[in-house]
C-alpha positions as CSV (number, residue, x, y, z in Angstrom):
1,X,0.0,0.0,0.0
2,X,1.9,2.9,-1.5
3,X,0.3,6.8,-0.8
4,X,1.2,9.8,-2.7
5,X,0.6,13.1,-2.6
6,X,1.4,15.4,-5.1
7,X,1.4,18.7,-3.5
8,X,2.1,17.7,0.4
9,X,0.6,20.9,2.1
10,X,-1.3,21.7,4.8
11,X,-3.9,19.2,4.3
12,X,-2.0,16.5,2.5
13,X,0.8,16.0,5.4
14,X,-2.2,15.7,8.2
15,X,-3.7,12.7,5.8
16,X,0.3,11.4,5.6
17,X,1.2,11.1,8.9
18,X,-2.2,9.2,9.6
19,X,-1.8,6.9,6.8
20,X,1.9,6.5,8.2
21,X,1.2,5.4,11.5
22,X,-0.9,2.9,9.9
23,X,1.5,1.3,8.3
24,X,1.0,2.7,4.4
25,X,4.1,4.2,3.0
26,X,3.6,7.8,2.4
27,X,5.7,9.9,-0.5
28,X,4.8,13.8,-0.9
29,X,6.0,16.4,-3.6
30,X,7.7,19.8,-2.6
31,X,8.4,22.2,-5.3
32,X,11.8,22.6,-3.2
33,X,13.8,20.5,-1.2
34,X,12.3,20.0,2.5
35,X,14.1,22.5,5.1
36,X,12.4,21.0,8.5
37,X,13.7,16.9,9.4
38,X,11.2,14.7,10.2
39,X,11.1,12.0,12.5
40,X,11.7,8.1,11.6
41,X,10.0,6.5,10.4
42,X,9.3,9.6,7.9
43,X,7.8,10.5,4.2
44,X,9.9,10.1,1.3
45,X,9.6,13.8,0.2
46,X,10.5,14.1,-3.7
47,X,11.0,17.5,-5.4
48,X,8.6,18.3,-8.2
49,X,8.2,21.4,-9.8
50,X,5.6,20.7,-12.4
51,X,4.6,18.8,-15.4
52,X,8.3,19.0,-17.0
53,X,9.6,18.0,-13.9
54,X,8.6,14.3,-14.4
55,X,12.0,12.3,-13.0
56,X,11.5,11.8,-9.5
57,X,7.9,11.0,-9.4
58,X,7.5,8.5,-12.1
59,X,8.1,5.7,-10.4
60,X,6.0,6.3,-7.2
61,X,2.8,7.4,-9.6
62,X,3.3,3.9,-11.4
63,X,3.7,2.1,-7.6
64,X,1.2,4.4,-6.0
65,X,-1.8,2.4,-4.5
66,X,-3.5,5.9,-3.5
67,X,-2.7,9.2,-4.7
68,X,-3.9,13.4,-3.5
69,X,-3.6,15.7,-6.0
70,X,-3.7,18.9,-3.8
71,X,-1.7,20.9,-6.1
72,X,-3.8,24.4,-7.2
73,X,-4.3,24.2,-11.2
74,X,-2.6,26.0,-13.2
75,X,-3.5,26.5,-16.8
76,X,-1.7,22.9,-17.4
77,X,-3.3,20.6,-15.8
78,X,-1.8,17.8,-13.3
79,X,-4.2,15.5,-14.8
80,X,-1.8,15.1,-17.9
81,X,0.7,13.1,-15.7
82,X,-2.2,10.3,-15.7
83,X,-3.4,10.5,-19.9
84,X,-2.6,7.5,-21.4
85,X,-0.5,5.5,-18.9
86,X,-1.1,2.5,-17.1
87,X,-1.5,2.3,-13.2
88,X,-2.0,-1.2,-12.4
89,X,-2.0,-0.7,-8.6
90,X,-4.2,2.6,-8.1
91,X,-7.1,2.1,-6.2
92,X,-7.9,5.4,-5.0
93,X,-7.0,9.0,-7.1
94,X,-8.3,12.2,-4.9
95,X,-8.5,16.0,-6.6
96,X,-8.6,18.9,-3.9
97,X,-11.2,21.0,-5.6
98,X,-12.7,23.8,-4.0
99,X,-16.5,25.4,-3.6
100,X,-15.7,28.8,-5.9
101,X,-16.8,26.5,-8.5
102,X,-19.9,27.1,-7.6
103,X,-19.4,30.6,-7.8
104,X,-21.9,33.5,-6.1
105,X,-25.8,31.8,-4.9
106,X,-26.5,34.6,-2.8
107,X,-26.5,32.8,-0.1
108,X,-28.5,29.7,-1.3
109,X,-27.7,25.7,-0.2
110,X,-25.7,24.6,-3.0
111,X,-25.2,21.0,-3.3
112,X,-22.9,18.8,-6.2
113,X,-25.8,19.0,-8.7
114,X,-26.3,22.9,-8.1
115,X,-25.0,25.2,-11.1
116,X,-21.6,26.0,-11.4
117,X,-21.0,29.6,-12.4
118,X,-17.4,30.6,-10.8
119,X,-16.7,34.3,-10.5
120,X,-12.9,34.4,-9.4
121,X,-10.3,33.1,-11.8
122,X,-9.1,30.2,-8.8
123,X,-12.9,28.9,-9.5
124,X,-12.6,29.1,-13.2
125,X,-9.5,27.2,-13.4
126,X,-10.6,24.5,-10.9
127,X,-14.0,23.5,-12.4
128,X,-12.0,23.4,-16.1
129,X,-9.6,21.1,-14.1
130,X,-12.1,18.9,-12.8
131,X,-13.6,18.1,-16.1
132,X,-10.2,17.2,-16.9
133,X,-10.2,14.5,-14.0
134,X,-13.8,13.2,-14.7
135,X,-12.7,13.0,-18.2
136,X,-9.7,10.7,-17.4
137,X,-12.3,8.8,-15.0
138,X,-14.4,7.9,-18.1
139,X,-11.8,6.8,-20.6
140,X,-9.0,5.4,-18.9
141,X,-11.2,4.3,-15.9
142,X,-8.9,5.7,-13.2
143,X,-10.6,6.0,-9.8
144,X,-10.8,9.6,-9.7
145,X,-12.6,11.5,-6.7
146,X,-13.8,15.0,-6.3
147,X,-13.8,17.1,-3.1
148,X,-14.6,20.3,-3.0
149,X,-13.6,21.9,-0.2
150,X,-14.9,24.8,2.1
151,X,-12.9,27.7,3.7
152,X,-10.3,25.1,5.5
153,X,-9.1,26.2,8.7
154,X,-7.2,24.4,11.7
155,X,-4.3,24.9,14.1
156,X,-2.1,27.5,12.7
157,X,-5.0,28.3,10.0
158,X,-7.5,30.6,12.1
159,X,-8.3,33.7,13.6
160,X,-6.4,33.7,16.8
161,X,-2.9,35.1,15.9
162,X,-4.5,38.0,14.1
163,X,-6.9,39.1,16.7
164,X,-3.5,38.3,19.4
165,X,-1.5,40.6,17.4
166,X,-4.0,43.4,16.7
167,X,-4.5,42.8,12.8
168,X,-7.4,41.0,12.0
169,X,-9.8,43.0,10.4
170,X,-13.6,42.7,11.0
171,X,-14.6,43.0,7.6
172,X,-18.5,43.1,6.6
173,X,-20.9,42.8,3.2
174,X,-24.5,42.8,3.3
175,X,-25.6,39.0,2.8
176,X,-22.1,37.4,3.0
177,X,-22.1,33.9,4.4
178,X,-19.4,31.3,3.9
179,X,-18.9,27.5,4.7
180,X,-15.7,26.0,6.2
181,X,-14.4,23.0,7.2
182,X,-12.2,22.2,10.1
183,X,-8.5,20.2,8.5
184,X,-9.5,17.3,10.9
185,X,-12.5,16.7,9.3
186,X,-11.4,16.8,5.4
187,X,-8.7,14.3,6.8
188,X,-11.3,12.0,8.0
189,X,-13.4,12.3,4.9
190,X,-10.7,11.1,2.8
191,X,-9.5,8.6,4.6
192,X,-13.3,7.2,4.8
193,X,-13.2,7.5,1.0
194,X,-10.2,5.6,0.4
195,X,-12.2,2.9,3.1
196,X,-14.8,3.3,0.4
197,X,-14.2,4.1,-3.1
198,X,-16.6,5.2,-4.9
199,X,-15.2,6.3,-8.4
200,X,-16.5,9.3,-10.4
201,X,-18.0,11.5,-7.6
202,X,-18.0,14.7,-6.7
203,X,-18.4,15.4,-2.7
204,X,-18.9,18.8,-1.0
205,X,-16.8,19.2,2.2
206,X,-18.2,21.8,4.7
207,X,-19.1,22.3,8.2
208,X,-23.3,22.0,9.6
209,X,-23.3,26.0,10.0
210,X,-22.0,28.3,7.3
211,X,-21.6,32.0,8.7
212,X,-20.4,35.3,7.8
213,X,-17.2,35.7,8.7
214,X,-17.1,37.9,11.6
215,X,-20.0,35.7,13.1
216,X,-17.0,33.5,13.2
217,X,-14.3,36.2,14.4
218,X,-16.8,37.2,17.2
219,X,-16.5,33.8,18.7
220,X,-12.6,33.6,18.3
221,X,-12.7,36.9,20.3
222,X,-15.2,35.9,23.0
223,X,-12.6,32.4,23.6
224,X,-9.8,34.5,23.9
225,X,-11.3,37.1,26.1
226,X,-10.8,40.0,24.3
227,X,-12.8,42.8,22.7
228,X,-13.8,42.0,18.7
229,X,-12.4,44.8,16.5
230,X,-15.1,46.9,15.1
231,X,-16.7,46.2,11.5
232,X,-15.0,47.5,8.8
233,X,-16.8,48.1,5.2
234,X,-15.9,45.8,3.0
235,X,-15.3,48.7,0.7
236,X,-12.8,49.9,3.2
237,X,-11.0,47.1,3.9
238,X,-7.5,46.4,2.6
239,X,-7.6,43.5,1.5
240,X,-5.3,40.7,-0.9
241,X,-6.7,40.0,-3.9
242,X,-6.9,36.0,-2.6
243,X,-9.1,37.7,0.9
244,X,-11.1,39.8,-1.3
245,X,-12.2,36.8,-3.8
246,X,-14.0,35.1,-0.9
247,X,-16.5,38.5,-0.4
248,X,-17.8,37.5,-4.1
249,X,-20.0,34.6,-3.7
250,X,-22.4,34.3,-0.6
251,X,-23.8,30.5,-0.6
252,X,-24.3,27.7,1.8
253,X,-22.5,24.2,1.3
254,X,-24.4,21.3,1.4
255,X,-22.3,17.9,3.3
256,X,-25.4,15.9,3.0
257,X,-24.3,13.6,0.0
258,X,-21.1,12.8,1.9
259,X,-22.8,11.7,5.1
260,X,-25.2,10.0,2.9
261,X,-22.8,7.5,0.8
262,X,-20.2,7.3,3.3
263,X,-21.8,7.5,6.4
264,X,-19.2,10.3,7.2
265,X,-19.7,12.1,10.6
266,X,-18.2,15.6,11.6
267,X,-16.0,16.4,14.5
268,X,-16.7,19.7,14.1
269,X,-19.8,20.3,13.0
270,X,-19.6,24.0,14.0
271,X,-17.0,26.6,13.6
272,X,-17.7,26.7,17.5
273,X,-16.5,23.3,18.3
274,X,-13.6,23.4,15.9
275,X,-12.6,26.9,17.5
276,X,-12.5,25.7,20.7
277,X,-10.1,22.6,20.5
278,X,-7.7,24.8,18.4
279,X,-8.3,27.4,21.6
280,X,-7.8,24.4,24.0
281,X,-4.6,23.5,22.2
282,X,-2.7,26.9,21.9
C-alpha cells in the first residue's frame, strides 16, 4: 500500500502522517527540497516542480496504490501526468477542488448537482480542471474522486494570531455567508473515502453551519477574552486579492451527499467546536 501526494501541504501532510502510522508508506512532492527533518520513520519527500519535472515521481505514480492531487491548477493541468499511462495498482485517485466553483448563490444551499458559475479566476481554473479528472475517469477508468472543499481552517489556519496581534480585520458585506471545514475533518473524509471508493464523484466538504465571517471572528474573540475589533466596510477594507475573492459569492454548502454514501460524521460540525479545540490546544 503505497500513498502519494502530489502537493504535500497543509492538508496533505495531516492525511500522511495518519496513513503512516498505519503502516501505508507515504511519499509527498515539494516544489523545493524539505528545510524541517522529520522523525523516523518519515515520508519520502520528492521534489517536483511541475509537469516538465517528471523524474522523481515516475516511479512512485506507477507504484502508488492511492494518490492526493492537492496541487492548485494551473492553466496545465496535473491531470496530464495520468493521460494515457497505465496504473495497475491505483485504487484510489483524490482531486482537492474547491467550492468557488460554484461561484456566487446569494446565499442559497448549493449542493454537487447545483450550477456551477465561478466568478474568481481560482474557481474558473478548478471546475475546467475537474472536467479534466472526470474525463480521465471515463476513458481510462482511473478512480478519480472529487472534493470540494470549504474555507479550511485548523491549528495555525484561524483567527487567533490576528486578533492576538492586533491585525485582524472585521470586515462586513450585506448577505455574506461562507462554509468551512475544520482540516480534521477533510482528513477523516478522505480517509473514509479511500475505506470506500466510490469512483466518479464529486463530494462537497463543509461544516453544519456556514456563517459570515465575523460571526466567526466574534467567537474567536469571546474564547480568547478580548474585545472584537469593530466592523470594517468591506469597501474599506484592505484586503489581498486571494481575501477579497471570498467577499464574491455568498452560498451555503451542502455535506449531505457525503454523510449520505459514506456514512461520514463531523467532529466539528460547527466553527464553535472546531474553534474551541484549536483554543484548548494553543
Amino acid at each position: 500500500m503505497q500513498f502519494l501526494a502530489l502537493g504535500y501541504g497543509y492538508t496533505s501532510q495531516l492525511l500522511g502522517k495518519r496513513l503512516l502510522a498505519q503502516g501505508l508508506e507515504v511519499s509527498g512532492t515539494s516544489r523545493s527540497e524539505p528545510i524541517v527533518p522529520h522523525d523516523k520513520p518519515r515520508e519520502n519527500l520528492l521534489q517536483f516542480r511541475g509537469l516538465s519535472d517528471r523524474t522523481n515521481i515516475q516511479t512512485p505514480l506507477k507504484n502508488a496504490t492511492h494518490i492526493l492531487v492537492s496541487i492548485p491548477p494551473s492553466l496545465k493541468s496535473l491531470a496530464a501526468l495520468f493521460e494515457g499511462g497505465e496504473f495497475p495498482y491505483l485504487k484510489w485517485l483524490g482531486i482537492l477542488s474547491s467550492t468557488g466553483v460554484y461561484g456566487d448563490h446569494q446565499g442559497a444551499w448549493v449542493n454537487e448537482t447545483s450550477h456551477c458559475t465561478p466568478t474568481s479566476e481560482s474557481g474558473i481554473l478548478r471546475l475546467a480542471d475537474e472536467k479534466k479528472w472526470l474525463t480521465l475517469f471515463k476513458k481510462q477508468n482511473l478512480p478519480v474522486h472529487i472534493f470540494r472543499l470549504s474555507g479550511i481552517y485548523g491549528p495555525g489556519r484561524n483567527y487567533f494570531s490576528a486578533l492576538q496581534n492586533g491585525t485582524a480585520q472585521r470586515i462586513y458585506k450585506k448577505g455574506i455567508v461562507f462554509s468551512r471545514i475544520h482540516v480534521e475533518d477533510i482528513v477523516c473524509a478522505l480517509e473514509a473515502s479511500i475505506q470506500n471508493p466510490t469512483p466518479g464523484e464529486i463530494y462537497n466538504l463543509g461544516d453544519d453551519l456556514p456563517a459570515s465571517p465575523w460571526e466567526v471572528m466574534d467567537y474567536a474573540a469571546q474564547l480568547l477574552g478580548i474585545t472584537t475589533p469593530p466592523l470594517i466596510a468591506y469597501e474599506d477594507a484592505v484586503m489581498s486579492p486571494m481575501l477579497k475573492s471570498f467577499y464574491q459569492d455568498s452560498k451555503r454548502i451542502s455535506n449531505q451527499k457525503i454523510k449520505d454514501l459514506l456514512n461520514f460524521h463531523l467532529t466539528f460540525p460547527t466553527y464553535r467546536e472546531g474553534l474551541k479545540n484549536i483554543f484548548e490546544i494553543l
